[in-house]
N, C-alpha and C positions, 0 to 999 in steps of 0.2 A: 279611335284607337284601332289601329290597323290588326289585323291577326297572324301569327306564325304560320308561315305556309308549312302544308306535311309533308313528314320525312317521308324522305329517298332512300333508295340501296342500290347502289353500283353492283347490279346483279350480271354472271355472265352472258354473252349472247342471245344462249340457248333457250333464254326463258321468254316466254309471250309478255308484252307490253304490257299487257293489264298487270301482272305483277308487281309492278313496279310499285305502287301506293303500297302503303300499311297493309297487310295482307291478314284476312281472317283468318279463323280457325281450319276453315277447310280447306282454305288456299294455303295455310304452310302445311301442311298433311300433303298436298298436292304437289310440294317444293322437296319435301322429303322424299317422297317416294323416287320424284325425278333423278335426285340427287344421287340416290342408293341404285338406281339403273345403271347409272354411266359407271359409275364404280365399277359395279358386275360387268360390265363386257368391258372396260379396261384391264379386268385381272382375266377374262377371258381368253381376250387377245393376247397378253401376254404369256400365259398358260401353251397356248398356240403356238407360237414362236418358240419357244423350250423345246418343244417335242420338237417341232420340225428341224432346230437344230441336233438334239439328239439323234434322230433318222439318217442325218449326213455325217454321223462322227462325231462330231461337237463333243463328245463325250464315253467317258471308256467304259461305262455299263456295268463296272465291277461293283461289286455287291459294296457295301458301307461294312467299313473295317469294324470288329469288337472288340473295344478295349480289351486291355488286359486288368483281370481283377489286381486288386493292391498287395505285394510281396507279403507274405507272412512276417510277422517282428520276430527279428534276431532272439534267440531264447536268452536268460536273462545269465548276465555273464555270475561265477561260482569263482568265490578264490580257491588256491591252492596251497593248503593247511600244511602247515612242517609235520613231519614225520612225527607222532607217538612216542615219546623214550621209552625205553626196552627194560629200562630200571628205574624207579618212584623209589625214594629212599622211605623206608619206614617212619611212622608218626612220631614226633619227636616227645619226651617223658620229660615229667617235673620234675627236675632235681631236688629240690629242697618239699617235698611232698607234706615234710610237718607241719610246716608254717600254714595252711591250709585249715589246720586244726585249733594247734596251739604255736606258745611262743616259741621263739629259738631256744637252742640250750644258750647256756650264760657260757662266753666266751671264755677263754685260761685266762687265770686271775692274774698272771703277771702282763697280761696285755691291755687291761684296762685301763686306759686314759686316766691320767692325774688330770683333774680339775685346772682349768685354764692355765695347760703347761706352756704357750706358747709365752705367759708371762713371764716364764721362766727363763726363755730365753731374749728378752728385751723387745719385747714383738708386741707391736701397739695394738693388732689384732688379728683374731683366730684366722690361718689362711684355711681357704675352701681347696676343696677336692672337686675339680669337673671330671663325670667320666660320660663323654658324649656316650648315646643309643638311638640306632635306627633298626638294625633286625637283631634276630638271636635272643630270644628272654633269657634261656638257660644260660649262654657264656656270660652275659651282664650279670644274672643274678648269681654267679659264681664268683665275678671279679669285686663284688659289692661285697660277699660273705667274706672274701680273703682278706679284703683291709678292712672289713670291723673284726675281724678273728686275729688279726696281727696286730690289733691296739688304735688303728686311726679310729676316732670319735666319728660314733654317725651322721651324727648332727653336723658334724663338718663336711659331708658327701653331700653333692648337687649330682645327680643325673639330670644328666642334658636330654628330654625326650624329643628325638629330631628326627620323626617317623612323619612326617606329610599327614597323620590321619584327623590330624584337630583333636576335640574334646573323644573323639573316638574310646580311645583306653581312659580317659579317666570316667568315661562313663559306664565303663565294663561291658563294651560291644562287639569287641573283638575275641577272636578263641585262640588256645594254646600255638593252633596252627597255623596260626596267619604269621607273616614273617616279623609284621610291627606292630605284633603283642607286648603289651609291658602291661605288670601289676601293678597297679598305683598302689593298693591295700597292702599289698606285701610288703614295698617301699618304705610306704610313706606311715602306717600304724604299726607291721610288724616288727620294723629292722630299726624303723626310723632315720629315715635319710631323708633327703629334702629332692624338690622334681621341680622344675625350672621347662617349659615346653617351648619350642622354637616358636614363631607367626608361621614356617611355611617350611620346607625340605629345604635343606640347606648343604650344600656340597661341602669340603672339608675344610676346604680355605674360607668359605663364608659361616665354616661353625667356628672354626679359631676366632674368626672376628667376631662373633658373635661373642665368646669368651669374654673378650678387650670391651665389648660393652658393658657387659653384667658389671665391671669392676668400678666403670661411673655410677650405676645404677647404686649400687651398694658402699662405694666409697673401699674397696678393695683396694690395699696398696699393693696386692702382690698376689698372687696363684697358683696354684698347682692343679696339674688336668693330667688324664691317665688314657689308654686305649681303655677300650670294654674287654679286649680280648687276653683277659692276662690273668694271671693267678698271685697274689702276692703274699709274702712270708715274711714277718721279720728274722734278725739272726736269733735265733734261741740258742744257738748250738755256742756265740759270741763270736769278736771279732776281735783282734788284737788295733787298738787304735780304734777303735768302735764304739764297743761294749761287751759287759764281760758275759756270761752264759748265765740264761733266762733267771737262776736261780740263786743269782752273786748279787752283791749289793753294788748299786751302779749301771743297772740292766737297762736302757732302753731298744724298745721298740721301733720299729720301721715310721710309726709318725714323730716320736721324738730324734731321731736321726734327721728325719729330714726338717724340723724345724731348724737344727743345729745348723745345718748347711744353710737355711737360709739367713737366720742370724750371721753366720759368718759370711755371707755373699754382700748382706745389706754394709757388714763392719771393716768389709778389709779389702770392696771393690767398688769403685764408685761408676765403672763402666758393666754391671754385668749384667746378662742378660735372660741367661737362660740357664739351669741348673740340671742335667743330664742325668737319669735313674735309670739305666742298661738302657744307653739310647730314649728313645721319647715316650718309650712306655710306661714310665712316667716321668713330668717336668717341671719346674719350678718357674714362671714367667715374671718379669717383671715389667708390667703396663707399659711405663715410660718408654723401652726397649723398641716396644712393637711400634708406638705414636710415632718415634725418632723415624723410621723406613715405614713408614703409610701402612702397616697392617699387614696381612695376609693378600696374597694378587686374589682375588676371587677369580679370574679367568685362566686360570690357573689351579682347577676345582680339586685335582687329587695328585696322586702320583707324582714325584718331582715339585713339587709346590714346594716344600720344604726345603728343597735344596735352592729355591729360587729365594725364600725368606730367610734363609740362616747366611746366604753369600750375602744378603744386603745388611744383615745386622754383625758380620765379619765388616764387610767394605765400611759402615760406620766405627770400627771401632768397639763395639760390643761385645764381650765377653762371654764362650759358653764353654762351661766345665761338666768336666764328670764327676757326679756326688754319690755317695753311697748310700742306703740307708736301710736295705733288704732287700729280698728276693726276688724281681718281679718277672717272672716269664712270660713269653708269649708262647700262645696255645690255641689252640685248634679244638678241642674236646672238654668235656666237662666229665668232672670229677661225678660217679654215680649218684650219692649223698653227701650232700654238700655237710651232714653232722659231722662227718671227717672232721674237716675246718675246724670243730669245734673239740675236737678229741674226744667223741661220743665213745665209749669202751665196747668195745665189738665193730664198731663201723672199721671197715679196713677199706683205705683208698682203693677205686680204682675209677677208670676213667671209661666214658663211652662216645664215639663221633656219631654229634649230630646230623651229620650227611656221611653216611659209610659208603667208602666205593661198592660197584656193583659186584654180583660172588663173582671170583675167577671162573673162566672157562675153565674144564675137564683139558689137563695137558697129557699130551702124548706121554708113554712110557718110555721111561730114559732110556737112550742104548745101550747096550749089556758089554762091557767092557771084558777084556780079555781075563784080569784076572779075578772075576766075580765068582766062575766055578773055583778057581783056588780056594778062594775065602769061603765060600759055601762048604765045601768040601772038608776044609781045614775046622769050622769049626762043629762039624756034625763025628767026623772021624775025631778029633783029641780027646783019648780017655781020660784028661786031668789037665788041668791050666794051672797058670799061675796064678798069686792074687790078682797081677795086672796085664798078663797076657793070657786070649785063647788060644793062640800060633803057636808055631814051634819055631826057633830062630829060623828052621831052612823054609820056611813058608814066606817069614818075615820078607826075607833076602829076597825073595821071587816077586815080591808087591813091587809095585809102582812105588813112586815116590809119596809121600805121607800129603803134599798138597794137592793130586791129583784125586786124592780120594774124599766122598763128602765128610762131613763131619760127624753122621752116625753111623759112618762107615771106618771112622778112625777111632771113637768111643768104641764100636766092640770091638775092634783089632786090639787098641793097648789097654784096656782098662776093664776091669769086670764088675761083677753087679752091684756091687757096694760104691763104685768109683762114677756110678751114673749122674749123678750133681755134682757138677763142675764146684768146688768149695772158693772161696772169696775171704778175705783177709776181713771185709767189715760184715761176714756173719757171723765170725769166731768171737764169744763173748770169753773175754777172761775168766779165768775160774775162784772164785769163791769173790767176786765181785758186784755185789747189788746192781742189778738191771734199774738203767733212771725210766721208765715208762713212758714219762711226758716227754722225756728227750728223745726216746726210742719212737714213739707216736709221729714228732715234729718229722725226724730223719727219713720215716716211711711217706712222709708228703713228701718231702725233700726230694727225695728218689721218685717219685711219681711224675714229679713237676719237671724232672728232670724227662722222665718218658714221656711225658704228655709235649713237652718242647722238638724232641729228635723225632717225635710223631707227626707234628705240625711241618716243620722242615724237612721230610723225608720226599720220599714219592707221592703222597697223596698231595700235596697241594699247599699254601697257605692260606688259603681266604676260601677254601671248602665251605667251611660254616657258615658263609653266611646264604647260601643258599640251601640249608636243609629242611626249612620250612618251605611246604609247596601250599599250602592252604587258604582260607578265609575267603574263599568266592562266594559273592551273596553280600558281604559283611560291607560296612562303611570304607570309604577312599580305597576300596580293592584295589591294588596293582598286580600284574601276575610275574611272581618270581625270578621266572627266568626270562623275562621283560626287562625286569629292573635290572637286574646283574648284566646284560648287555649294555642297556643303556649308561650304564657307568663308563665300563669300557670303552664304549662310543666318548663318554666326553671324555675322559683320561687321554688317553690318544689327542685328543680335540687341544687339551691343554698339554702336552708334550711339544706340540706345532705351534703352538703360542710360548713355549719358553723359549723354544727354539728362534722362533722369529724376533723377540724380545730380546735376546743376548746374542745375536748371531753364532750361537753355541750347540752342539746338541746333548753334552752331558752337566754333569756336575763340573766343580772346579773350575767354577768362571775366574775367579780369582790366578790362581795359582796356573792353571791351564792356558787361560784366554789372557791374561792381563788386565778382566776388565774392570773398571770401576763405578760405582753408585749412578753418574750421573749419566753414563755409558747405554744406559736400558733407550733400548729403540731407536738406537741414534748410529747402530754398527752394523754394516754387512756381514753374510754369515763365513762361517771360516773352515768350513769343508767344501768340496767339489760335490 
């Protein structure tokens, strides 16, 4: 057997022949170090070369550039906050402060509900009252006190609670001052009303349908749903074709008036729809009505919605009338003590706004008009007046005309100190005629309700109230106030552009105005420039 000859290395030139075999221990010690030579004067030589280039130019000798350190970071950006309001309206007060304690006073006896009167008028069953709520406790629990004080049955009231805040209020987390505070306790044990709470915030057109739902849910043929913001009264004073005065036999109440209407709506129209009480402030629905034109538009969330559902339930053929059946104003402020309502003896109406504007500026002092020293003058010099003049005719004669002058400027000219209260034909009581109290009581809400309306409609606003509550930060589904009340307007406007584009229209009176018809929606260009 022959043997493996020993390995080789194809070693470079430079090394001695005897290397060449299997090299010991001392002989690769001897190959290293060789190796590690040529190395060193290869980087030597080339070391050399550098410089000698550098010596002739080869290179510009400038020092080695220093970074620049890393920019500091931009400081961290700060929004830029809206201005402060300059006025916070005061914390808003519990109108009905008793209920807190004890129960309500017991309603006037001639407004208490007869026991299942709707069977009285042919009515297979008791209709509900909705009165939707998202802010304002106090005007809600104003407008809850006036129709159980006017005879509607509590137990027939649904509050809609459609506040976004969930089990929030019914678990009593929220405070007087958050804007979508509600009692449930006060509601639902003191007054007894019934509370029905939305799944989620629901815009105006998606509560009305919301409404159309409850009525499968409960097998409702029919409904009535009111604003929150309203005061209602039946007639106690009567009505000629109505009912006769609170204390004649034959009296009904504001809920029995309006069953009557709908008995008569169900007996003598077979197309009707909608049952009218001063406008939608309160209304009589019939289900069917709404199914026939698909509900409420929900994209179409407020403002003008109405006018977009009542053309299509016109363009069907459906019927909406005006019905009478009591008082119902709309209103802006709540009554101080809501025992008024009740005809508590001493409680005398009066009313306070939940969002009061802010105090007037200090105004300039009015120009001094020419004949102001006359009048001054005239009535410091008259040693004697008349009953109803402090002038003398030639003074009279020298005045300006009687409308240039203010009004407590024309009270002392013609009239003297006894003649200070303007007199009224309905504060003159007959004489030797029994004062009615409870009729005298109702007429002073009357007259309230009346001021509480031309206050709402004046200069201050309609829909003030519902921003008077600024509170509840900290609390469950906080939203901040003046947040919300933009963001409405944001979609109102939003759905103005959708009815618009919907009916190529931009007001009311699609019908009568535009020509349009039911099947006409989104199918017409619009008809302004």
């Amino acid at each position: 057997m022959r043997l493996a000859p020993p390995q080789t290395f194809a070693l470079p030139c430079i090394l001695p022949l005897s290397l060449i075999t299997m090299p010991n221990q001392r002989q690769l010690l001897t190959i290293v170090a060789i190796i590690s030579t040529t190395f060193l004067l290869l980087s030597l030589y080339q070391n050399r070369q550098r410089l000698a280039g550098d010596a002739f130019g080869g290179h510009d000798n400038k020092p080695d550039e220093v970074a620049e350190p890393n920019p500091p970071p931009p400081p961290p950006r700060k929004p830029k906050y809206k201005p402060i309001p300059e006025f916070v309206p005061p914390p808003i007060k519990e109108n009905f402060p008793l209920l807190a304690t004890s129960s309500p006073p017991p309603i006037p006896k001639w407004n208490i509900p007869h026991k299942n009167a709707h069977k009285t008028y042919d009515l297979p069953v008791a209709p509900p009252l909705f009165i939707g709520f998202t802010r304002s406790w106090p005007i809600l629990q104003q407008a809850v006190v006036s129709y159980i004080t006017a005879g509607w049955p509590a137990e027939q009231i649904y509050v809609i609670e459609n506040t976004g805040v969930q089990q929030s209020n019914a678990r009593g987390q929220l405070t007087l001052q958050n804007p979508f505070y509600l009692n449930h306790t006060t509601l639902k044990t003191t007054l007894g009303v019934n509370i029905i709470q939305t799944p989620a915030l629901l815009n105006f057109a998606q509560l009305q349908n919301f409404y159309l739902s409850l009525t499968y849910t409960h097998s409702w043929p029919y409904y009535f749903w009111s604003h929150m913001d309203v005061l209602a009264l039946s007639y106690e004073d009567g009505r000629e074709g109505l009912t006769p005065q609170y204390n004649e036999p034959g009296y009904r109440s504001i809920y029995e008036l309006a069953l009557q209407a709908l008995h008569e709506a169900r007996t003598k129209d077979d197309r009707w729809g909608i049952r009218f009480f001063a406008y939608d402030h309160l209304a009589l629905v019939n289900p069917v009505a709404y199914e026939d034109v698909g509900g409420w538009d929900s994209l179409i969330p407020f403002y003008i919605t109405d006018c977009d559902m009542h053309s299509r339930l016109a363009m069907r053929n459906w019927t909406m009338k005006d019905a009478k059946a009591g008082i119902i104003t709309d209103v802006s402020v709540t009554l101080n003590d809501l025992r008024a309502l009740y005809r508590v003896e001493g409680v005398e109406p009066d009313f306070t706004d939940p969002n009061p504007p802010p105090p007037e500026q200090p105004k300039p002092a009015p120009e001094k008009k020419w004949w102001n020293d006359i009048f001054d003058r005239s009535v410091h010099e008259a040693p004697t007046r008349t009953p109803r003049r402090i002038a003398s005719r030639d003074v009279v004669a020298n005045m300006p005309p009687s409308t240039q002058l203010s009004p407590r400027e024309r009270v002392r000219l013609y009239r003297g100190p006894e003649d200070d209260r303007l007199e009224r034909r309905d504060d003159i009581q007959p004489k030797n005629e029994k004062v009615d109290k409870d009729l005298e009581a109702w007429h002073k809400l009357g007259k309230k309700a009346e001021q509480m309306f031309h206050y709402k409609h004046g200069n201050r606003g309609r829909n003030t109230w519902q921003v008077g509550q600024r509170g509840g930060q900290g609390e469950p589904f906080y939203y901040n106030a003046a947040g919300f009340n933009e963001a409405i307007d944001v979609a109102t406007e939003s759905g103005r552009e959708v009815f618009r584009r919907k009916w190529g229209h931009r007001d009311c009176g699609l019908r009568e105005k535009a020509g349009l018809q039911f099947d006409d929606q989104w199918l017409v260009e619009k008809d302004w420039e």
